[in-house]
C-alpha positions in Angstrom: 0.0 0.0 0.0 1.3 3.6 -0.9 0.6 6.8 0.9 -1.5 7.5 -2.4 -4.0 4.9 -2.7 -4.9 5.4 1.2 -5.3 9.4 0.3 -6.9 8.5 -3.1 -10.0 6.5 -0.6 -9.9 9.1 2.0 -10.7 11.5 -0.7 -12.9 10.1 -2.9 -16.2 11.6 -4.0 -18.5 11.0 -3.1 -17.3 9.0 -0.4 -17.4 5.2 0.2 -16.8 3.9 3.9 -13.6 1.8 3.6 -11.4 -0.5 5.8 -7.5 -0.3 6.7 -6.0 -3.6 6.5 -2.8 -3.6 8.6 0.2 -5.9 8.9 -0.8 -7.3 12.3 -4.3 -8.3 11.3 -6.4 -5.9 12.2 -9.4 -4.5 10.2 -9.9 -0.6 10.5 -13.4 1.1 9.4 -13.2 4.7 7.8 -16.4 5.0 8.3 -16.6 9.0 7.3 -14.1 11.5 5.7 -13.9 13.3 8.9 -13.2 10.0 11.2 -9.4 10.2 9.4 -6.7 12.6 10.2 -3.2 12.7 8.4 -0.2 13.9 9.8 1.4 16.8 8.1 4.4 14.4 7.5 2.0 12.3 5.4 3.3 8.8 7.3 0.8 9.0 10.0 -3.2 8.6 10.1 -6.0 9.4 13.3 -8.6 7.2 12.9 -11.7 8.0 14.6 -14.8 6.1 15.7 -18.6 7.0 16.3 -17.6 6.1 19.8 -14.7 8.6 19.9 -12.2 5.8 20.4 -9.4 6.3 18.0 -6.1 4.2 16.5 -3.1 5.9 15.3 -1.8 4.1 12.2 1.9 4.5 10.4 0.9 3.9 6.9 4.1 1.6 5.8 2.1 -0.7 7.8 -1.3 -0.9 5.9 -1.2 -4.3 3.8 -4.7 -3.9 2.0 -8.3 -1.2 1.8 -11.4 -3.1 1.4 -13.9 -0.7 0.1 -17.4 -1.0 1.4 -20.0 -0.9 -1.2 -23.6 0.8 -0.6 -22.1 0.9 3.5 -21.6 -2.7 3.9 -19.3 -4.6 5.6 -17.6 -6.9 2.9 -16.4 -5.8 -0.4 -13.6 -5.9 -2.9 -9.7 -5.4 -1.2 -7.1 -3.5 -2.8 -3.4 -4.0 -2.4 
């Protein structure tokens, strides 16, 4: 995954929920544009949830995005 494609979801009109697949397994819903937060270095990510819990993600470590068509929770990954 590059720095790109992760920007290219995160700003994608209109948007499509989508979910960071990362190296150690876990499975990270973007579930709204303004849920994610980059760094101004561009290596880092905020990710926000409805219940204001939040993970902090380096993006070298994000192995896939699984786009979630019409909101759902399966979909086609990317790599």
């Amino acid at each position: 995954m590059t720095v790109t494609e992760v920007r290219t979801c995160y700003q994608a009109r209109p948007f499509k929920p989508f979910i960071l697949h990362l190296a150690d397994g876990r499975a990270i819903p973007v579930e709204h544009p303004e849920f994610m937060l980059p760094a101004p270095s561009g290596r880092t990510i905020f990710v926000y949830q409805p219940d204001d819990s939040f993970n902090i993600i380096d993006l070298p470590l994000v192995t896939g995005i699984e786009i979630k068509p019409d909101g759902s929770s399966s979909g086609n990954q990317g790599s």
